[in-house]
C-alpha positions in Angstrom: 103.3 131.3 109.9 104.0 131.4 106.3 103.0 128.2 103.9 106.7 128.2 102.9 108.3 128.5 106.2 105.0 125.8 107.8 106.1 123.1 104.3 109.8 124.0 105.1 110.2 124.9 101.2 113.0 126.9 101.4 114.8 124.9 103.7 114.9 121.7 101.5 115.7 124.1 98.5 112.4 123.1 96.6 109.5 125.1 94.8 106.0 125.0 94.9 106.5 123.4 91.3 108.5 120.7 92.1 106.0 119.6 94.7 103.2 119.6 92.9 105.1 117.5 90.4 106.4 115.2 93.0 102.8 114.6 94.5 101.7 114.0 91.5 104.0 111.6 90.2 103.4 109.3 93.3 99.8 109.7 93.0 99.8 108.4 89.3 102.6 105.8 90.6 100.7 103.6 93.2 97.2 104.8 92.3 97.0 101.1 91.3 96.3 100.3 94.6 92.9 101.6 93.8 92.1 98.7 91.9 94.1 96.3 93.1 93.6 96.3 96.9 89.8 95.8 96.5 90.3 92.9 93.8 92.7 91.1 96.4 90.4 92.2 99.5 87.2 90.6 97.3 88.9 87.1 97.8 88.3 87.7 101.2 84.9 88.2 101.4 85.1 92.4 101.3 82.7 93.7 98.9 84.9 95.3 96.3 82.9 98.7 95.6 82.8 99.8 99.3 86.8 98.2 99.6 87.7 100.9 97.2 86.0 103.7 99.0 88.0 102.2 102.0 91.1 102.2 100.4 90.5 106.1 99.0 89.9 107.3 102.3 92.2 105.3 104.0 95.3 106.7 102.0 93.8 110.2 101.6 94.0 110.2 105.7 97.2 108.6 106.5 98.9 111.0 103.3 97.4 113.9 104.3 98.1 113.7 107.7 101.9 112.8 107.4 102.1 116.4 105.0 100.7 118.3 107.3 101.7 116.8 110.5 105.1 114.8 109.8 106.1 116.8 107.2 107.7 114.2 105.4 107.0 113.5 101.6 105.7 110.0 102.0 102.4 109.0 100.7 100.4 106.2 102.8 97.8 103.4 101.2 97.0 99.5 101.9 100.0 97.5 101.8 100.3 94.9 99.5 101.5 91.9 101.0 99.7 92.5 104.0 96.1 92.6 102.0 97.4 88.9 100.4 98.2 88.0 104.0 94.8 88.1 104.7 93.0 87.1 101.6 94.8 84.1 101.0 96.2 83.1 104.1 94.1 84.1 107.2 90.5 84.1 105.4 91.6 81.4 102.9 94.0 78.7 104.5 93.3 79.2 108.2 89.2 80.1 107.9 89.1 83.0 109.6 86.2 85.8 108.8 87.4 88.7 107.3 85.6 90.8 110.2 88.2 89.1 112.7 91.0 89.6 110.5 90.4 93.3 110.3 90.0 93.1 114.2 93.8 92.0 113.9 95.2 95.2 111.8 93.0 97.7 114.4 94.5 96.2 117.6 97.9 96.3 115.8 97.1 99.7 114.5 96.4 100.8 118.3 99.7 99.0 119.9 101.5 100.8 117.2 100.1 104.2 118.3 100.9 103.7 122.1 104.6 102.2 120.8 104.7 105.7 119.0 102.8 108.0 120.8 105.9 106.8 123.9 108.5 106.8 121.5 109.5 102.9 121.7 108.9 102.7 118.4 111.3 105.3 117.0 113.7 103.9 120.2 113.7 100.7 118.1 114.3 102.1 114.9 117.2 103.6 116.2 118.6 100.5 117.3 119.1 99.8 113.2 122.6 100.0 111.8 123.5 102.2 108.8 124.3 98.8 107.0 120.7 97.7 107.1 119.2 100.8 106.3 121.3 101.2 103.0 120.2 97.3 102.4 116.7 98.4 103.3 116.9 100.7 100.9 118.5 98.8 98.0 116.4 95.6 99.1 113.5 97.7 98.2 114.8 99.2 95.2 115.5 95.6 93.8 111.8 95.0 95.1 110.4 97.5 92.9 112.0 96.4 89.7 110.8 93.1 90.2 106.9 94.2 90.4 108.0 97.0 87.7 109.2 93.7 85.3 106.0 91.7 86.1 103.6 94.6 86.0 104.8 95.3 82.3 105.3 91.5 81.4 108.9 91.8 80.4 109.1 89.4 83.1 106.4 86.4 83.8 106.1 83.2 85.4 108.0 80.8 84.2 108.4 76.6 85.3 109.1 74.7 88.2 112.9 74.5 87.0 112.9 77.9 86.1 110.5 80.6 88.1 110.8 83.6 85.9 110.8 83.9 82.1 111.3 86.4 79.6 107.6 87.9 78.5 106.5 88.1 75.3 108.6 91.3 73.8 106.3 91.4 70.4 103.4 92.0 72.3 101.7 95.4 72.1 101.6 96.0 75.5 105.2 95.0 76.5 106.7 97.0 73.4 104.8 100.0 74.7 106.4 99.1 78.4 110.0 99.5 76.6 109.4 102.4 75.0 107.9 104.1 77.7 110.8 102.7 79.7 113.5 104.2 77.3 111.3 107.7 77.4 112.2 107.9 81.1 115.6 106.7 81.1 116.5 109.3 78.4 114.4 112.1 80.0 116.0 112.0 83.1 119.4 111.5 81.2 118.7 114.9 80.0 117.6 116.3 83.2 113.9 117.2 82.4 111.5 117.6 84.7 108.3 115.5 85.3 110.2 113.1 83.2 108.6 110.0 85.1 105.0 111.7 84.7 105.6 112.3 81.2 106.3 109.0 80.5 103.3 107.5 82.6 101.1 110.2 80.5 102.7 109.5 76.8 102.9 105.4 77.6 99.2 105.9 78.5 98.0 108.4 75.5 100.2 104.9 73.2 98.0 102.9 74.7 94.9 104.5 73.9 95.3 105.2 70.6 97.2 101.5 69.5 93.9 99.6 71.5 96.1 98.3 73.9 94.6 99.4 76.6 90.6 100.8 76.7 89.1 104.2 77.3 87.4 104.9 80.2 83.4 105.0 80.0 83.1 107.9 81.6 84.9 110.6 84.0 83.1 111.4 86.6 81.0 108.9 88.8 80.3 108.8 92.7 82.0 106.7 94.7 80.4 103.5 96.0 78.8 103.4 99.6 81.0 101.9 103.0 77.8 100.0 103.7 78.5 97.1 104.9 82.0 97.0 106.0 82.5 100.3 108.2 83.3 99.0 111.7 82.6 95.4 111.3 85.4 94.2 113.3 85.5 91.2 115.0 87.7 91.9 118.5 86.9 89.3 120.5 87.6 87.0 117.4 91.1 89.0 117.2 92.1 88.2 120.6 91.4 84.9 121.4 93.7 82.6 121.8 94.0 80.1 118.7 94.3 83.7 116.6 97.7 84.8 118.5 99.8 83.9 115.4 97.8 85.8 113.0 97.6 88.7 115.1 101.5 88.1 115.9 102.2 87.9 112.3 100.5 91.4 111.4 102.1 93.3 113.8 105.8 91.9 113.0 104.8 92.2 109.2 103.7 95.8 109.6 106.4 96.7 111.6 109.6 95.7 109.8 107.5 96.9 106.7 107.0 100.6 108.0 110.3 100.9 109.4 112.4 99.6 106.1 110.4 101.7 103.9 111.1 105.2 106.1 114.8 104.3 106.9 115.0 103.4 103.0 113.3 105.9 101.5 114.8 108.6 104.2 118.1 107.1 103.2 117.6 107.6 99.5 116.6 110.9 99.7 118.8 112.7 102.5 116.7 112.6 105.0 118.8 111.2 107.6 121.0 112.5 110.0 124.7 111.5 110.0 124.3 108.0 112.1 121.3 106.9 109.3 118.2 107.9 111.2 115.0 110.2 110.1 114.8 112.8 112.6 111.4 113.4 114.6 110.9 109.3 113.3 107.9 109.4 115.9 106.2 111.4 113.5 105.6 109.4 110.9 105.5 106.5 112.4 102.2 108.0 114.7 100.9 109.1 111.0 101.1 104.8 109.9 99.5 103.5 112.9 96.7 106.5 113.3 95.9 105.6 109.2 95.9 101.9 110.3 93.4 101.9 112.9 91.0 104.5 110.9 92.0 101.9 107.7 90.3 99.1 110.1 87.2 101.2 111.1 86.7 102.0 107.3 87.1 98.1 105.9 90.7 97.9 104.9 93.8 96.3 105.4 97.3 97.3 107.4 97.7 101.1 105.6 101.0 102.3 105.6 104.2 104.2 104.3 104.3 103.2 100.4 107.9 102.4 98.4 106.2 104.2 95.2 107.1 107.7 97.1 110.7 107.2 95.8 109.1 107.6 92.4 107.7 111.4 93.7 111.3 112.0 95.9 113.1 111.1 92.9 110.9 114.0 90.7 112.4 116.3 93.7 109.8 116.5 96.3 111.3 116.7 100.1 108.7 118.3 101.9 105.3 117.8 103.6 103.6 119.5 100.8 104.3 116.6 98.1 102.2 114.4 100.6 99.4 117.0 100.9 99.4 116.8 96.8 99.1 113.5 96.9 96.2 113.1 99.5 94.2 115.8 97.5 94.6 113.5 94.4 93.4 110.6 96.3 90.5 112.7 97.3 89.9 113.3 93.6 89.7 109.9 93.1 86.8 109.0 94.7 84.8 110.5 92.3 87.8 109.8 89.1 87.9 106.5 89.8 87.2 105.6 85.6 89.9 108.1 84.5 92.8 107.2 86.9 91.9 103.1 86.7 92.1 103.7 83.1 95.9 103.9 83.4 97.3 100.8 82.0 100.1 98.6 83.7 102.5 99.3 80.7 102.3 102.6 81.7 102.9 102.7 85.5 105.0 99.4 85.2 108.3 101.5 83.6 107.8 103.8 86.5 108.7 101.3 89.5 111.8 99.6 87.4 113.3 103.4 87.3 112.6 104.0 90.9 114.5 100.9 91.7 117.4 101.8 89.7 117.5 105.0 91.3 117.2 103.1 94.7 120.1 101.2 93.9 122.8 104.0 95.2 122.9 103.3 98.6 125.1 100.1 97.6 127.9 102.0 98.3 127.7 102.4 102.0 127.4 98.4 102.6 130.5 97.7 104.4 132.1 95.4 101.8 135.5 94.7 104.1 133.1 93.3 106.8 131.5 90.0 106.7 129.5 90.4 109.3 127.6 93.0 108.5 127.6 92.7 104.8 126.1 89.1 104.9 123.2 90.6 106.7 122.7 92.8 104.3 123.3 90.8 101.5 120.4 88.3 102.9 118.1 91.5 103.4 118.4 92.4 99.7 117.7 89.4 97.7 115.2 87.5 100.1 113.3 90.9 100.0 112.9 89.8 96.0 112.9 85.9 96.4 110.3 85.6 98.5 108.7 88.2 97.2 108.0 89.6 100.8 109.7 92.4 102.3 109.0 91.5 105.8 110.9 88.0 105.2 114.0 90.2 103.9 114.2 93.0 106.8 113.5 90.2 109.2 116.3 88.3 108.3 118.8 91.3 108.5 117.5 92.2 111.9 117.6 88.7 112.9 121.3 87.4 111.6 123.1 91.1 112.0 123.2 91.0 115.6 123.9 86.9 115.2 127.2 87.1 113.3 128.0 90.2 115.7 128.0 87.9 118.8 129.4 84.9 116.7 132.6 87.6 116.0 133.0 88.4 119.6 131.6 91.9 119.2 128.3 91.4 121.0 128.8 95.0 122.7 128.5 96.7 119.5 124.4 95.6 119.3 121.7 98.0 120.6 119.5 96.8 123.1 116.4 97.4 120.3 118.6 95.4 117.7 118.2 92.2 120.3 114.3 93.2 120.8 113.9 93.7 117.1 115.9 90.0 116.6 113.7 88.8 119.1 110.5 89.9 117.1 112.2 88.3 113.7 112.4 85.2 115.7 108.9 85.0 116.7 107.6 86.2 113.1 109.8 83.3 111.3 108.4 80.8 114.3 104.9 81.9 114.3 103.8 83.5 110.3 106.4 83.2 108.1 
């Protein structure tokens, strides 16, 4: 078989080009996580040098194997959220190690591959209305420009009385966020290509040469040893008894989190089919739970399907290949990690505001005439930002759409996997939210 026919390049009306672009673009999008998922694991306990080998080889699996086996554009890495989860909450609030923590994420790594591997996990996703799948998909969008904001400090903490403030605009670094911001927006008013790489390199190449942000030390170094942390999980600490929330909690948490960003992203980009599903779901979904179980083994936190592949979709990758790209680049990485960490925030910040603009069009299939299934999604969107949690937004839409249904006497019109979905929602809210 040909690589077009095998990457499905002429059927999505692509080139080789545009997914090279597109890979890229989401590399140099989330390759934050490189840094920033070892720096959050370290407050664990997880020696950060061997947590970012983890995290490198933990994406480069997962990404590579949804391009070549999923053929779906989505690029896979440690969630965040979930990595916070259990720094802050499970090793830091309830005292857990961070061995049994891990042991948590590889047992709900291996449910999730039975779940998938039988197709009850796609059954479930199906279950999903079209009006919480385009709230999925804005929810995340509005998710995005909220880091985007904070990652370029346009936005910052603000007080008690008021949360968020405006950042400091005469700042080097924010000034170079807006301009690199504006770059974009007017790039891809013109219709350029690799407009959001572009601006990620010329917002970078600013910050170089103004001093706001450093030159790397070097280029090339090798990548620190998994010594230490590969295989250390703690099972039997994982399923005892006392630890059932926890474990409850990452499951629900990397469920609902999988399944918005797919039916989001998918929705975004054309992906689904007429009634709002991702054909052949059980692919991708196998691809999240295999990379979260080899994540486990490696030293890392719940891996999974990444909101930043919007920024390579929106660049015009729709195949398989775009993932491939973006493994290969992950790859790289191991032995780049001074070049690509060198990327400042003002830089990839722009980036993840644009991507949720872009996300913002599926507004317009919310079913404003309907109460009932716009509050839903109306709750989905903003408590996804609010809380700052996406779990706690999808939750809420899977728990109070098929609510107001039966409230409104139209209890008939909610899938079986809707009420097993609710049900979930309702345990996550009683047991880890």
């Amino acid at each position: 078989m040909r690589a077009r026919e095998f990457f499905g390049i002429d059927e999505h009306r692509t080139t080789w080009k545009t997914e090279v672009l597109a890979g890229t673009t989401t590399f140099l999008t989330m390759a934050y996580i490189i840094v920033v998922n070892p720096a959050i694991l370290a407050d664990a306990g997880i020696p950060r040098g061997p947590a970012m080998t983890a995290t490198i080889l933990s994406a480069f699996f997962g990404t590579m194997l949804m391009g070549l086996y999923a053929g779906k554009p989505f690029a896979l890495a440690p969630y965040m959220g979930e990595n916070a989860f259990i720094a802050y909450t499970v090793t830091g609030v309830l005292g857990y190690s961070w061995q049994t923590a891990l042991g948590a994420v590889f047992i709900g790594g291996v449910l999730f591959t039975i779940l998938s591997v039988t197709g009850a996990r796609s059954w479930l996703a199906r279950a999903i209305p079209k009006s919480l799948s385009a709230a999925f998909a804005v929810g995340i969008g509005f998710f995005l420009c909220f880091i985007g904001f904070n990652t370029t400090g346009l936005v910052t903490m603000g007080t008690p009385d008021a949360p968020v403030a405006f950042g400091d605009i005469g700042s080097m670094p924010v000034l170079l966020s807006v301009g690199g911001l504006f770059l974009m927006l007017i790039l891809l008013m013109f219709k350029v290509r690799g407009a959001l790489l572009i601006g990620i390199l010329a917002t970078s190449a600013a910050a170089f040469l103004t001093g706001a942000a450093a030159l790397p030390d070097a280029v090339v170094s090798m990548p620190p040893p998994l010594s230490g942390i590969f295989m250390k999980i703690d099972l039997s600490g994982a399923l005892s008894w006392g630890f059932i929330s926890v474990l409850l909690t990452v499951f629900v948490m990397d469920f609902v989190d999988t399944m918005g960003s797919l039916l989001g992203l998918s929705c975004k980009a054309g992906l689904c089919d007429d009634d709002g599903n991702l054909p052949e779901m059980d692919k991708p979904m196998l691809c999240d739970a295999l990379a979260t179980v080899v994540g486990a083994v490696l030293g890392t936190s719940t891996t999974g399907v990444y909101i930043e592949s919007a920024a390579g979709m929106e660049e015009g990758g729709r195949t398989g290949f775009t993932a491939v790209v973006t493994a290969l680049l992950f790859l790289a990485a191991l032995f780049l990690t001074p070049v690509l960490t060198a990327v400042p925030p003002c830089a990839y910040g722009p980036v993840l505001v644009v991507v949720g603009m872009m996300m913002f069009e599926p507004v317009k299939l919310l079913p404003f005439d309907d109460l009932g299934e716009l509050a839903p999604a109306f709750l989905t969107i903003v408590l996804m930002s609010f809380t700052y949690n996406l779990g706690i937004g999808i939750t809420a839409g899977l728990l109070t759409w098929p609510l107001f249904k039966a409230l409104s006497g139209k209890a008939d019109e909610v899938p079986s996997g809707l009420w097993v979905l609710a049900l979930l929602s309702l345990l996550f809210y009683t047991f880890g939210a």
